[in-house]
Jmol script that loads the backbone (N, CA, C; Angstrom):
load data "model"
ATOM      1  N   UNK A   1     -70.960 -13.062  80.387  1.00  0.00           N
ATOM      2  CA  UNK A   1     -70.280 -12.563  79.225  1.00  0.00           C
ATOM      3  C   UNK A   1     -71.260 -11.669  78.469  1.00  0.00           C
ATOM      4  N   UNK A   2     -70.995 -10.576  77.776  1.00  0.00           N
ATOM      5  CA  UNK A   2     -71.407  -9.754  76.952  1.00  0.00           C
ATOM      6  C   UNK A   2     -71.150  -9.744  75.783  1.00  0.00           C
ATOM      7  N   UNK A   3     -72.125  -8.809  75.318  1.00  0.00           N
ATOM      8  CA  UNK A   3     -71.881  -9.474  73.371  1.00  0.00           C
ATOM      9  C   UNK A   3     -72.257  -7.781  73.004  1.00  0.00           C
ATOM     10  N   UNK A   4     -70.882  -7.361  72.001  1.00  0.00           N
ATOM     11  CA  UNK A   4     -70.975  -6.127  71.706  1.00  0.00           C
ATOM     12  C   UNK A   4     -70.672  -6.388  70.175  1.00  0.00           C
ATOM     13  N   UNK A   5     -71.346  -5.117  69.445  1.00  0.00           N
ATOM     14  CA  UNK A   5     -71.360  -4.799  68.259  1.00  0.00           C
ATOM     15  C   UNK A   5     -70.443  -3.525  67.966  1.00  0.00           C
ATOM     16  N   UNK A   6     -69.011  -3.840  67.370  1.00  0.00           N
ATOM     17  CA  UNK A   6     -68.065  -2.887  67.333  1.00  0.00           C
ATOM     18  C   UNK A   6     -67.641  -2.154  66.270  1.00  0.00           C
ATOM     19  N   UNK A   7     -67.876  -0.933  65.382  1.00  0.00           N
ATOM     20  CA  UNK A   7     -66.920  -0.953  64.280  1.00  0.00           C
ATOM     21  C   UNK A   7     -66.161   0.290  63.996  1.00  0.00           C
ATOM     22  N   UNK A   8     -65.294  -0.136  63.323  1.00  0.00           N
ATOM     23  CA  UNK A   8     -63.968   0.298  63.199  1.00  0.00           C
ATOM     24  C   UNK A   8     -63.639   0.727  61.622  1.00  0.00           C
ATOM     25  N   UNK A   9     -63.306   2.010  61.091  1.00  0.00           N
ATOM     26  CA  UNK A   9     -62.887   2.013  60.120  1.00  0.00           C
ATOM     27  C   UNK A   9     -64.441   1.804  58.835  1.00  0.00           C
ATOM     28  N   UNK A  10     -65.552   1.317  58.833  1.00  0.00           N
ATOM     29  CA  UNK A  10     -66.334   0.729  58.201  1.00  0.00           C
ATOM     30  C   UNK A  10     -66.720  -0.691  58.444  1.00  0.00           C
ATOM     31  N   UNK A  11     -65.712  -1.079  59.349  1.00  0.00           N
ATOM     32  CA  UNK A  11     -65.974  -2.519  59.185  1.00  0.00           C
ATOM     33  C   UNK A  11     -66.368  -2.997  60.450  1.00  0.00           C
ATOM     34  N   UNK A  12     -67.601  -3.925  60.858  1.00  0.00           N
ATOM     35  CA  UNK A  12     -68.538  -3.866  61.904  1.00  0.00           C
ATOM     36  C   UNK A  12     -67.475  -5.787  62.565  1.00  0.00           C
ATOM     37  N   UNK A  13     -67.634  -5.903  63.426  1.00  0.00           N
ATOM     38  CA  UNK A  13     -66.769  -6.725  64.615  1.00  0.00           C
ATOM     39  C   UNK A  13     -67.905  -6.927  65.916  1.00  0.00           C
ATOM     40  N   UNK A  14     -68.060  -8.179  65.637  1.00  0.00           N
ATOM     41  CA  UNK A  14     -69.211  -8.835  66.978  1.00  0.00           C
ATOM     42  C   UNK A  14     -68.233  -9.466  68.111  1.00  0.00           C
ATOM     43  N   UNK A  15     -68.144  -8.388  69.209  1.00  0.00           N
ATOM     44  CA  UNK A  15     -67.228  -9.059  70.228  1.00  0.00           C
ATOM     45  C   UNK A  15     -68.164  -9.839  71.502  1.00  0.00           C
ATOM     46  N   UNK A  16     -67.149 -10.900  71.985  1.00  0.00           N
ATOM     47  CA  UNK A  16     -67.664 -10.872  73.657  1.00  0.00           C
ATOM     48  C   UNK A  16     -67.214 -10.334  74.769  1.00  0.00           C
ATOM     49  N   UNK A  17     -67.345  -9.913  75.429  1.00  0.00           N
ATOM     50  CA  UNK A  17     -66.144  -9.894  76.727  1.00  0.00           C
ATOM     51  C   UNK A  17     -66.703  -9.774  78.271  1.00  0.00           C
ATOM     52  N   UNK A  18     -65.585 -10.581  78.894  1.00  0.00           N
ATOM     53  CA  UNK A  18     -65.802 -10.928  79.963  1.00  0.00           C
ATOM     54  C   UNK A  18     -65.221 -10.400  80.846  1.00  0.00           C
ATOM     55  N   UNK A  19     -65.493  -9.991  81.978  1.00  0.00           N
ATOM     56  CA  UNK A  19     -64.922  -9.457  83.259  1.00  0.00           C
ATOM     57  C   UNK A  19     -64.037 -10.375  83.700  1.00  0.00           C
ATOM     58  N   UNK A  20     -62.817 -10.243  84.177  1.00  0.00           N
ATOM     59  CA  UNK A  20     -62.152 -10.895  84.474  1.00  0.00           C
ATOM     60  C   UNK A  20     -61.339 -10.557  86.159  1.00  0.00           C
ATOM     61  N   UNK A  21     -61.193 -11.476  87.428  1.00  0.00           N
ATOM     62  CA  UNK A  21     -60.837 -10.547  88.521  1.00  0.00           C
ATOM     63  C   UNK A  21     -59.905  -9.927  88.060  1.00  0.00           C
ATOM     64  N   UNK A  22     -58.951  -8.686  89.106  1.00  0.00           N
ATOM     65  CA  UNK A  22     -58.282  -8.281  89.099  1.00  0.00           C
ATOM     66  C   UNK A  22     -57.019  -8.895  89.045  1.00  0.00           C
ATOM     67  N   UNK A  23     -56.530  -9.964  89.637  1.00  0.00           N
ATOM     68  CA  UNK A  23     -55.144 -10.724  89.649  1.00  0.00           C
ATOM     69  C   UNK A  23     -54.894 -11.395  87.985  1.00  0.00           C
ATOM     70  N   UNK A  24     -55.922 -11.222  86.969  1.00  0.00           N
ATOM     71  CA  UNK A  24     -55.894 -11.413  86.251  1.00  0.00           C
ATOM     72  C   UNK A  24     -54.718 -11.182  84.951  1.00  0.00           C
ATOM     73  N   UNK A  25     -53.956 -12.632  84.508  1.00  0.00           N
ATOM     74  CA  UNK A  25     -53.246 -11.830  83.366  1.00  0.00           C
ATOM     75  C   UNK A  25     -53.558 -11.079  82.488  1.00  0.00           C
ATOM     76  N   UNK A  26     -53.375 -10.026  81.776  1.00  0.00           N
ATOM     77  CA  UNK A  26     -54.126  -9.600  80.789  1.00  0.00           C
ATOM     78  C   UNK A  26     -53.280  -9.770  79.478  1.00  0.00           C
ATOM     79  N   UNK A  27     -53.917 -10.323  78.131  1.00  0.00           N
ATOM     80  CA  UNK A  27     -53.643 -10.286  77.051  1.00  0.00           C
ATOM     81  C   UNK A  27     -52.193  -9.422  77.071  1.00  0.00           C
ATOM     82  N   UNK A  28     -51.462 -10.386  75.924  1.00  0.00           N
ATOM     83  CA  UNK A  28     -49.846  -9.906  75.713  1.00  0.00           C
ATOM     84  C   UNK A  28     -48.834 -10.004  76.412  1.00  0.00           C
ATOM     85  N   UNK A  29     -49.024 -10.318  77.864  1.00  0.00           N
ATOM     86  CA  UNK A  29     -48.161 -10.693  78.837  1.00  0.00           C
ATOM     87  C   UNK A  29     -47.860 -11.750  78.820  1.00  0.00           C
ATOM     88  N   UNK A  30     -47.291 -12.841  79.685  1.00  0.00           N
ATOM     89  CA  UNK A  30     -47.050 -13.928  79.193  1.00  0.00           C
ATOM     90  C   UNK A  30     -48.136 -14.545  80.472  1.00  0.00           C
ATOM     91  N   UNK A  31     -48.088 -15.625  79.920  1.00  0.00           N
ATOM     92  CA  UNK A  31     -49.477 -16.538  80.932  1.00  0.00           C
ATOM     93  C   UNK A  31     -48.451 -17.893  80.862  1.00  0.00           C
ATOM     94  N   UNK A  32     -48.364 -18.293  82.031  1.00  0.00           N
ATOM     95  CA  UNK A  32     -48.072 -19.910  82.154  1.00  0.00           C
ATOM     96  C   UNK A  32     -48.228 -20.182  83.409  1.00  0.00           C
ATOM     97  N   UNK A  33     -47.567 -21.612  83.349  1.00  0.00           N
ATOM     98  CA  UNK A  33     -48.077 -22.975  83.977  1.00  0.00           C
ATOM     99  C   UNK A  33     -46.549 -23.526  84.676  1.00  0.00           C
ATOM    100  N   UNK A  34     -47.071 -23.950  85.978  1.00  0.00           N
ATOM    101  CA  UNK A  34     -45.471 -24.137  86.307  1.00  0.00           C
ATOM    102  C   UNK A  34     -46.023 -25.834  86.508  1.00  0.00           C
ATOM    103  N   UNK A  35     -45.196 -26.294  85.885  1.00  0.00           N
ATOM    104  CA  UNK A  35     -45.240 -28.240  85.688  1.00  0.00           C
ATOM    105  C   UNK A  35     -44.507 -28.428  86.695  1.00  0.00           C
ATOM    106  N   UNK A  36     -45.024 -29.966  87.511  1.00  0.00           N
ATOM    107  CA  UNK A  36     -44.030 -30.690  88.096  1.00  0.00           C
ATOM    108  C   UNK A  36     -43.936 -31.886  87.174  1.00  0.00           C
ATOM    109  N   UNK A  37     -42.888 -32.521  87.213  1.00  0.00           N
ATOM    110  CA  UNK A  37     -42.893 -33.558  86.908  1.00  0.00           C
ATOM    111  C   UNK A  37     -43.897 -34.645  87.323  1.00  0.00           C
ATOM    112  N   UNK A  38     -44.599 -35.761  86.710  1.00  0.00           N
ATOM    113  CA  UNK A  38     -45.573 -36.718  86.785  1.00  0.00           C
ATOM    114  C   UNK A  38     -44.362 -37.801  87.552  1.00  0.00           C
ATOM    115  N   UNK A  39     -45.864 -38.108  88.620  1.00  0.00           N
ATOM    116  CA  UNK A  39     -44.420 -39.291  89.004  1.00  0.00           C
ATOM    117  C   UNK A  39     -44.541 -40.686  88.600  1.00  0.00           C
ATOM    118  N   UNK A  40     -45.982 -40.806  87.932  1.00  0.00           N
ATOM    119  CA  UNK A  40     -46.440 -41.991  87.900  1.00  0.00           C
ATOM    120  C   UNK A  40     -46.247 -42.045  86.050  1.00  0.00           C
ATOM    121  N   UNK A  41     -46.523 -41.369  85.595  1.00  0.00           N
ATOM    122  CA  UNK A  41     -46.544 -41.510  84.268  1.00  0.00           C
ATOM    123  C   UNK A  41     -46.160 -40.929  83.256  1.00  0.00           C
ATOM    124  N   UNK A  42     -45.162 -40.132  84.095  1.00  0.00           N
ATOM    125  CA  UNK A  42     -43.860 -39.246  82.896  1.00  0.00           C
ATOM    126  C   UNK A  42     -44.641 -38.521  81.841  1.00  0.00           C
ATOM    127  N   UNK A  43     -45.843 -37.767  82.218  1.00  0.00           N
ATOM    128  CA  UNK A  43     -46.207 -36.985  80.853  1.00  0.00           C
ATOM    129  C   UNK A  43     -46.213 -35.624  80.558  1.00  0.00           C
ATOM    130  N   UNK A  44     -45.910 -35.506  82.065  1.00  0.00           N
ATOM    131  CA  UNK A  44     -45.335 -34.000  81.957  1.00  0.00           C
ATOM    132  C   UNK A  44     -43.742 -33.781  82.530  1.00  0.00           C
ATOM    133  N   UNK A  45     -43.330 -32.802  81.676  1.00  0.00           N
ATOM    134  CA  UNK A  45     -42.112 -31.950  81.448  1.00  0.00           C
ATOM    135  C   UNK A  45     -41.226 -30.977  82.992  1.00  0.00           C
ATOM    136  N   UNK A  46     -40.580 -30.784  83.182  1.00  0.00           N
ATOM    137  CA  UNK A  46     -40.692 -29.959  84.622  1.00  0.00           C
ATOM    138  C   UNK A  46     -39.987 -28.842  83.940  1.00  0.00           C
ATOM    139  N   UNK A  47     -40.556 -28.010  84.247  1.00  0.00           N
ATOM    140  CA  UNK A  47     -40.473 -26.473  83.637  1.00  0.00           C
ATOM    141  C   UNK A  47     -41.837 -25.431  83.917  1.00  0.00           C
ATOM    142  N   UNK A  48     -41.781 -24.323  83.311  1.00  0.00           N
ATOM    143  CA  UNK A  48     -42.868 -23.755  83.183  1.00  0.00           C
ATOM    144  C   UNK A  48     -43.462 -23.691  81.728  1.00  0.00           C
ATOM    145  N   UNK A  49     -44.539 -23.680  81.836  1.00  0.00           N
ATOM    146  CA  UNK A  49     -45.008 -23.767  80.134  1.00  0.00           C
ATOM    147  C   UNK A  49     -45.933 -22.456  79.614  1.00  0.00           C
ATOM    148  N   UNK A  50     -45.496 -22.016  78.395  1.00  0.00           N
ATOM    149  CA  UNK A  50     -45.839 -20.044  78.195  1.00  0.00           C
ATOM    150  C   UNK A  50     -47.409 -21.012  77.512  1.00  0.00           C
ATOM    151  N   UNK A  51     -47.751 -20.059  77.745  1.00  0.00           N
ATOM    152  CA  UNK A  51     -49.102 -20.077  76.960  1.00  0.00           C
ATOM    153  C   UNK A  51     -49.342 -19.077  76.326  1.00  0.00           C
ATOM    154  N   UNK A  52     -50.453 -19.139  75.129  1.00  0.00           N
ATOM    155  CA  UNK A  52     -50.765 -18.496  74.097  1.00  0.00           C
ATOM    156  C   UNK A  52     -51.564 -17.394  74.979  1.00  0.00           C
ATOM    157  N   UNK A  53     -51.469 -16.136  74.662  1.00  0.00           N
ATOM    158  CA  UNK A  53     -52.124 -15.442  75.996  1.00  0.00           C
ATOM    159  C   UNK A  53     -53.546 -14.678  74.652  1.00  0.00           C
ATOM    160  N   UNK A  54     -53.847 -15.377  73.841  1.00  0.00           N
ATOM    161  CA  UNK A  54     -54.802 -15.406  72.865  1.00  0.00           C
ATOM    162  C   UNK A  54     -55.031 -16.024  71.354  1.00  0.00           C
ATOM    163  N   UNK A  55     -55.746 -16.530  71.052  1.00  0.00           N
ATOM    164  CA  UNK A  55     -56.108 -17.039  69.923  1.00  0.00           C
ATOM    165  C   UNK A  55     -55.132 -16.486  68.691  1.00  0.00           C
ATOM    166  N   UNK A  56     -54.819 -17.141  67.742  1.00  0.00           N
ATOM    167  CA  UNK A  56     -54.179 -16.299  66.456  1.00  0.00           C
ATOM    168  C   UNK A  56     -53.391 -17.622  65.546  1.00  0.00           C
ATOM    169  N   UNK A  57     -52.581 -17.047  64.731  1.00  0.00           N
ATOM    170  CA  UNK A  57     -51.848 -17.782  63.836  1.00  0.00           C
ATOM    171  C   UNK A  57     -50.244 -17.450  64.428  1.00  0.00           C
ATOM    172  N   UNK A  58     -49.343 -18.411  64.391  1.00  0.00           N
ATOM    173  CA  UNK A  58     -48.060 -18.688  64.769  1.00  0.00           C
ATOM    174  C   UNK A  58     -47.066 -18.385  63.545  1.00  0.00           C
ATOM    175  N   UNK A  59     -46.677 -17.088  63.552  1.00  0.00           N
ATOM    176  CA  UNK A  59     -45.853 -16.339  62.569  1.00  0.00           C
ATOM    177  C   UNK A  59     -44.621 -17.245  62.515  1.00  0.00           C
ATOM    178  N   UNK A  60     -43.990 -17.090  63.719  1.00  0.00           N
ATOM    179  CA  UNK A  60     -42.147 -17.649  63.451  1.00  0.00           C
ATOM    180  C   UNK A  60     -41.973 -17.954  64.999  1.00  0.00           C
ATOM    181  N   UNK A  61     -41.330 -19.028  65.205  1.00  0.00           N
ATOM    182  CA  UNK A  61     -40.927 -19.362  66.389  1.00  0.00           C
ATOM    183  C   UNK A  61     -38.639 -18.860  66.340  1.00  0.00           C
ATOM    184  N   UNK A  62     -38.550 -18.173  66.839  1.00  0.00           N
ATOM    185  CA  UNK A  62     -37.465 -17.578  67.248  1.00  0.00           C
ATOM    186  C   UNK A  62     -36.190 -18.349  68.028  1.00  0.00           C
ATOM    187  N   UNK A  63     -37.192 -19.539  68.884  1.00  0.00           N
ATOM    188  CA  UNK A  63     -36.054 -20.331  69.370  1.00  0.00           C
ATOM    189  C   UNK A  63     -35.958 -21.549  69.173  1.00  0.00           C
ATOM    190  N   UNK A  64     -34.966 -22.908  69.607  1.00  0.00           N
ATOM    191  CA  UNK A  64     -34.995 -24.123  69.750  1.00  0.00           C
ATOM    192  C   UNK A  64     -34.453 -24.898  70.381  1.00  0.00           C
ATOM    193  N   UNK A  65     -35.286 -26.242  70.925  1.00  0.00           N
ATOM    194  CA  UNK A  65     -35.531 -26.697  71.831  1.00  0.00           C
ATOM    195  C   UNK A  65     -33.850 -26.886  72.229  1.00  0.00           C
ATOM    196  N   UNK A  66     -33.451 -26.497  73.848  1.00  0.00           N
ATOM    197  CA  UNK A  66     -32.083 -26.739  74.282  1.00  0.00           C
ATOM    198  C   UNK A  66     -31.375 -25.694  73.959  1.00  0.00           C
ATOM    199  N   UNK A  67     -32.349 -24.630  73.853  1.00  0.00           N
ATOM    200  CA  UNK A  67     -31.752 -23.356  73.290  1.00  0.00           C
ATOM    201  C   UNK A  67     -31.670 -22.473  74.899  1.00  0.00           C
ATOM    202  N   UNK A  68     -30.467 -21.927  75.753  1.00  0.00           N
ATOM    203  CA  UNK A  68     -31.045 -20.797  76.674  1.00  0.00           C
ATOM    204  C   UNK A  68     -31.107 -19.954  76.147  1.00  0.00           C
ATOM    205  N   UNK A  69     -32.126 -19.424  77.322  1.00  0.00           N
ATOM    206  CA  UNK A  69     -32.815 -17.792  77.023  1.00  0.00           C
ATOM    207  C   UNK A  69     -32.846 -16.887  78.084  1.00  0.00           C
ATOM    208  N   UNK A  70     -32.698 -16.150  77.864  1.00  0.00           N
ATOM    209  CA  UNK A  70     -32.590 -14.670  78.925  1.00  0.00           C
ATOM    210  C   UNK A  70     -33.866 -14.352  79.305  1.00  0.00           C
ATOM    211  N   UNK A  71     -34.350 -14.034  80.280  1.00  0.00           N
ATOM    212  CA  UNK A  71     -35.591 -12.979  80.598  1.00  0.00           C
ATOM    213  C   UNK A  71     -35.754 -11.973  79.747  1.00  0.00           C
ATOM    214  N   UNK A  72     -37.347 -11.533  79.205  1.00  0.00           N
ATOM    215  CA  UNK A  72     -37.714 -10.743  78.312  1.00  0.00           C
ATOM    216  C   UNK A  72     -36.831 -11.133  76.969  1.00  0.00           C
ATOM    217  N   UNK A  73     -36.632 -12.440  76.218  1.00  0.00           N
ATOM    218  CA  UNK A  73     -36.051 -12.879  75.135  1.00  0.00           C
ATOM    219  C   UNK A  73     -36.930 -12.962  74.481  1.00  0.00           C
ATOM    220  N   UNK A  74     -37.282 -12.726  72.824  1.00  0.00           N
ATOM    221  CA  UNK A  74     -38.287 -13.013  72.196  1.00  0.00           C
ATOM    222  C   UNK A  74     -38.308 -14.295  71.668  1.00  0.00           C
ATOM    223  N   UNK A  75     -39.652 -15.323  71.985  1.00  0.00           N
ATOM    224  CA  UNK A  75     -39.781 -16.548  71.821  1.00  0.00           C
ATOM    225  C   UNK A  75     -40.165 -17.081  70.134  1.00  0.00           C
ATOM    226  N   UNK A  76     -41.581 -16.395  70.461  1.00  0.00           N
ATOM    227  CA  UNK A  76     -42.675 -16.404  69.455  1.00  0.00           C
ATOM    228  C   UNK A  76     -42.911 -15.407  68.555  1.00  0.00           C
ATOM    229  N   UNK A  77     -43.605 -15.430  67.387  1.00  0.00           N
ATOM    230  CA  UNK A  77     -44.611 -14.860  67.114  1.00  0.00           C
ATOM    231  C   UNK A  77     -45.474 -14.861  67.109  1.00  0.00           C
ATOM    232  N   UNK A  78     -46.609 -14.134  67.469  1.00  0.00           N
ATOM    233  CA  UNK A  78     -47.900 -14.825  67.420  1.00  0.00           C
ATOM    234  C   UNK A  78     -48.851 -13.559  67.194  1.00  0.00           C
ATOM    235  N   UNK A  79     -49.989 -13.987  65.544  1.00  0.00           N
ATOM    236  CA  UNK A  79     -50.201 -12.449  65.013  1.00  0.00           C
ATOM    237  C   UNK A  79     -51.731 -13.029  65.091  1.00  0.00           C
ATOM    238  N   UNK A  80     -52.368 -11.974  65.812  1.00  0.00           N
ATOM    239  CA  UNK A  80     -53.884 -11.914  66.582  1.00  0.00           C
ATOM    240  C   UNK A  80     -54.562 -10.577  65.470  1.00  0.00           C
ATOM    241  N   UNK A  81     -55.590 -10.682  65.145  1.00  0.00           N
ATOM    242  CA  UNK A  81     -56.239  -9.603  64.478  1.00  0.00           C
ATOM    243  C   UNK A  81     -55.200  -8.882  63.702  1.00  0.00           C
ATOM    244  N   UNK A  82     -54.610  -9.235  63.051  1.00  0.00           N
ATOM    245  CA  UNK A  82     -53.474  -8.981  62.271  1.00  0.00           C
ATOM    246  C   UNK A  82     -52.343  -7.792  62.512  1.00  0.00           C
ATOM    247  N   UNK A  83     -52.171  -8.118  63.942  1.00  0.00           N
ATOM    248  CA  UNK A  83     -51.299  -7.798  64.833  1.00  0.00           C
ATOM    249  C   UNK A  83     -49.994  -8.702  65.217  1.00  0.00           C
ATOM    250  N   UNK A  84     -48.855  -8.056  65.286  1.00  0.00           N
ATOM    251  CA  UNK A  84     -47.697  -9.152  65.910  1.00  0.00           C
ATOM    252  C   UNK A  84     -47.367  -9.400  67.194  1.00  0.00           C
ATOM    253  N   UNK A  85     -47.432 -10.085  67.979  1.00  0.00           N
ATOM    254  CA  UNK A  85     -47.680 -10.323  69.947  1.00  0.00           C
ATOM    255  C   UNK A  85     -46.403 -11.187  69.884  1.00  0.00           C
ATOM    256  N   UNK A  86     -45.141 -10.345  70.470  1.00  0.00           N
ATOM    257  CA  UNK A  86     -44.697 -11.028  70.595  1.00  0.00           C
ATOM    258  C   UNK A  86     -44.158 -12.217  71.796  1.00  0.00           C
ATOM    259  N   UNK A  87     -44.246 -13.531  71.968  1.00  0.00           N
ATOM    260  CA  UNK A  87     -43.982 -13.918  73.475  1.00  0.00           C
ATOM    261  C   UNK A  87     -42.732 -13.781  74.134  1.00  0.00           C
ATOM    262  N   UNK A  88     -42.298 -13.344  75.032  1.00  0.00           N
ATOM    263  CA  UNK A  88     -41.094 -13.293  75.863  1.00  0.00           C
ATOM    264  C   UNK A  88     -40.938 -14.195  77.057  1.00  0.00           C
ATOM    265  N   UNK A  89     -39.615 -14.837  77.306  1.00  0.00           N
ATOM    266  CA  UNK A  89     -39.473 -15.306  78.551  1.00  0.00           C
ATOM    267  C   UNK A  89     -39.503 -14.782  79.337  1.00  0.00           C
ATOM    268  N   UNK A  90     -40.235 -15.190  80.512  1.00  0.00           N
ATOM    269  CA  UNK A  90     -40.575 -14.156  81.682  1.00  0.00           C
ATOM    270  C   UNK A  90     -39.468 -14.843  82.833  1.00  0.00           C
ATOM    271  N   UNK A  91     -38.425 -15.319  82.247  1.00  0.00           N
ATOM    272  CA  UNK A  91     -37.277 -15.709  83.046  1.00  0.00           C
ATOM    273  C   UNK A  91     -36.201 -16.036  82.647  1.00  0.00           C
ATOM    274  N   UNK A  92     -35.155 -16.488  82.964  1.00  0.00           N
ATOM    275  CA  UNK A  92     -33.851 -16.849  81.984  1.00  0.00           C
ATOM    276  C   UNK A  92     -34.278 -18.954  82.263  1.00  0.00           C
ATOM    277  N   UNK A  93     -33.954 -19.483  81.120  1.00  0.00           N
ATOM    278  CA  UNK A  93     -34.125 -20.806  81.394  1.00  0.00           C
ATOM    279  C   UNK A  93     -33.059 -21.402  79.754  1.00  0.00           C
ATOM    280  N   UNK A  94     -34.435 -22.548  80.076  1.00  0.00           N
ATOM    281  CA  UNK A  94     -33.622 -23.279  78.781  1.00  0.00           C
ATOM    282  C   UNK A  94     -34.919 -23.978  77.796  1.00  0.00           C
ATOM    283  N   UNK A  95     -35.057 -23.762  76.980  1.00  0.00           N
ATOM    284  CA  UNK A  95     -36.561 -24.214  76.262  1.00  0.00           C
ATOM    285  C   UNK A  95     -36.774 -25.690  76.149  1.00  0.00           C
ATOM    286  N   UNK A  96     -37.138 -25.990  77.000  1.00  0.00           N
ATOM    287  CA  UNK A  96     -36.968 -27.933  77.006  1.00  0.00           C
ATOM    288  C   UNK A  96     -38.116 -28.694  75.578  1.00  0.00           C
ATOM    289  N   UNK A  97     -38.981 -27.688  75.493  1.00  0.00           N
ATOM    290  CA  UNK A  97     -40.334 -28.182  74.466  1.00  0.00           C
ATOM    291  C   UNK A  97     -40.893 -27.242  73.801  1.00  0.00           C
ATOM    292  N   UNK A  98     -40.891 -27.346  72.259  1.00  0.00           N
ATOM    293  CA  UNK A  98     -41.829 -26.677  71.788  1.00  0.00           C
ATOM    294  C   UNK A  98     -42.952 -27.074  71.213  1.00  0.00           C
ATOM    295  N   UNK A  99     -43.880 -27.021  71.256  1.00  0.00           N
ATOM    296  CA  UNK A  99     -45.259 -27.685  70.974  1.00  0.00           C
ATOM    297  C   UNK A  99     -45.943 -27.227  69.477  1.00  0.00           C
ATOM    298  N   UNK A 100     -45.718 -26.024  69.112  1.00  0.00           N
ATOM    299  CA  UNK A 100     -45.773 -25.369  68.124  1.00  0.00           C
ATOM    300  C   UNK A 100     -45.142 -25.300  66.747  1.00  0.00           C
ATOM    301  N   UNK A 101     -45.893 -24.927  65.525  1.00  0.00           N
ATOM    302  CA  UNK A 101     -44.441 -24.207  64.363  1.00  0.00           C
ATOM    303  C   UNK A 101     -45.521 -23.370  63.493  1.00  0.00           C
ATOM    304  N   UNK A 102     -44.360 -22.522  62.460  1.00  0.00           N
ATOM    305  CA  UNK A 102     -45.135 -21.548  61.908  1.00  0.00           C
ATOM    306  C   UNK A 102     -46.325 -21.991  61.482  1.00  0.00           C
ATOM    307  N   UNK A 103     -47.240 -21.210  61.229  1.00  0.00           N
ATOM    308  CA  UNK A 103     -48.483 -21.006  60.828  1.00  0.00           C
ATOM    309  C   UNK A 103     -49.654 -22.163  61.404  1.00  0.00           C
ATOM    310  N   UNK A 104     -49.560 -22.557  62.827  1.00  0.00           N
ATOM    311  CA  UNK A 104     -50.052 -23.411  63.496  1.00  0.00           C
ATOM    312  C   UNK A 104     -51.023 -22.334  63.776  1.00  0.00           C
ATOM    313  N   UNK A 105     -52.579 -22.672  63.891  1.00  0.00           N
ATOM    314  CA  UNK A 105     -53.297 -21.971  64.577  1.00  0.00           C
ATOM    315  C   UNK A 105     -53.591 -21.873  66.469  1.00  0.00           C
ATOM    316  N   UNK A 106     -54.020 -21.338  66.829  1.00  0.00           N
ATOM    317  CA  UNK A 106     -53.855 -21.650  68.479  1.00  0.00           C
ATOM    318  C   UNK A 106     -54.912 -20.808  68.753  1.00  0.00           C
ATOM    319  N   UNK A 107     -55.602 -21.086  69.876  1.00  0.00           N
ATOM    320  CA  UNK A 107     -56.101 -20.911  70.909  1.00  0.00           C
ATOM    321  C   UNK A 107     -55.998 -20.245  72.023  1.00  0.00           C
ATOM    322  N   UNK A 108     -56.436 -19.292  72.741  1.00  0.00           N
ATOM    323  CA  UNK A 108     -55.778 -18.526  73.825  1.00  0.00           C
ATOM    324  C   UNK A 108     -55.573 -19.584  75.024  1.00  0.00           C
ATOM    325  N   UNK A 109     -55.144 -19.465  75.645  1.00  0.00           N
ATOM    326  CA  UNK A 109     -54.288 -20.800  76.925  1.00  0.00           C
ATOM    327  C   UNK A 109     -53.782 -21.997  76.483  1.00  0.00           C
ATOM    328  N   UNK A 110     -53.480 -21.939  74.902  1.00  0.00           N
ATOM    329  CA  UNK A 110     -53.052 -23.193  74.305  1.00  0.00           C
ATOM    330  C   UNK A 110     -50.917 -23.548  74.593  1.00  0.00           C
ATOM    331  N   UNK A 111     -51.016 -24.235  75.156  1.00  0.00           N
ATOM    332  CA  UNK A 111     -49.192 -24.568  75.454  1.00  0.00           C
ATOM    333  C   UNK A 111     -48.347 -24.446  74.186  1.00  0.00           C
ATOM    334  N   UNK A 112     -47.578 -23.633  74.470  1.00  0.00           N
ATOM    335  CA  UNK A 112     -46.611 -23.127  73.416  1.00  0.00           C
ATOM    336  C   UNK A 112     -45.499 -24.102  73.387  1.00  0.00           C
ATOM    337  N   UNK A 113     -44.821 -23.497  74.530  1.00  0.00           N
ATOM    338  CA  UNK A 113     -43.444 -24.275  74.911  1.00  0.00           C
ATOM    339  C   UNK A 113     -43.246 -23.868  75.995  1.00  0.00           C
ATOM    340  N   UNK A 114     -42.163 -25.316  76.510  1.00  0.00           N
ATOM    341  CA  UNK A 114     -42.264 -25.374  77.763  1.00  0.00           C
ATOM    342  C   UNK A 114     -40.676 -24.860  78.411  1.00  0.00           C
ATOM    343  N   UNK A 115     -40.571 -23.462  78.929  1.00  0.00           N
ATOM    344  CA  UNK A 115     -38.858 -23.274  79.209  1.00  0.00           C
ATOM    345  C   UNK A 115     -38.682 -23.445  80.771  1.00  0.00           C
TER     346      UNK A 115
END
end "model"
wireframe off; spacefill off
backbone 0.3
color backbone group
């Protein structure tokens, strides 16, 4: 990882960044997790689960749980460097879990909800 000194406008920004392979998701797309069901101990969900595809604060969540959704539906909000990202289903389903609510902070690969 690298450590850069960035600024913008007047205002100076200490980044890191990392090379990442090529098959790589990149930021803003959607990133998830395809669950099977647990067979022994029921703790996971069977669905796929979106992930936070970066760190930020959780503006407005758009849907609810048992709600369907269309492919490319807007899920989330989620506002990164005071930017709005919004998450989309990257399939048509049905939102079985949401893990989240407004102004929750998060983590990049942190489980949103699970459609």
């Amino acid at each position: 990882m690298k450590k850069y000194e960035i600024e913008i406008d007047g205002q100076v920004y200490h980044v890191k960044v990392k090379e990442l392979p090529d098959d790589a998701v990149m930021p803003g797309g959607p990133k998830t997790e395809t669950n099977k069901p647990a067979e022994d101990s029921g703790t996971l969900e069977e669905g796929k689960t979106m992930l936070a595809p970066m760190a930020g604060t959780i503006l407005r969540i758009l849907v609810k749980e048992g709600q369907k959704v269309k492919k490319g539906e807007n899920l989330i909000v989620l506002e990164a460097m005071k930017m709005e990202n919004e998450i989309v289903a990257d399939e048509d389903g049905i939102v079985r879990r949401i893990f989240v609510k407004a102004n929750d902070s998060v983590e990049s690969d942190q489980p949103l909800l699970i459609l």
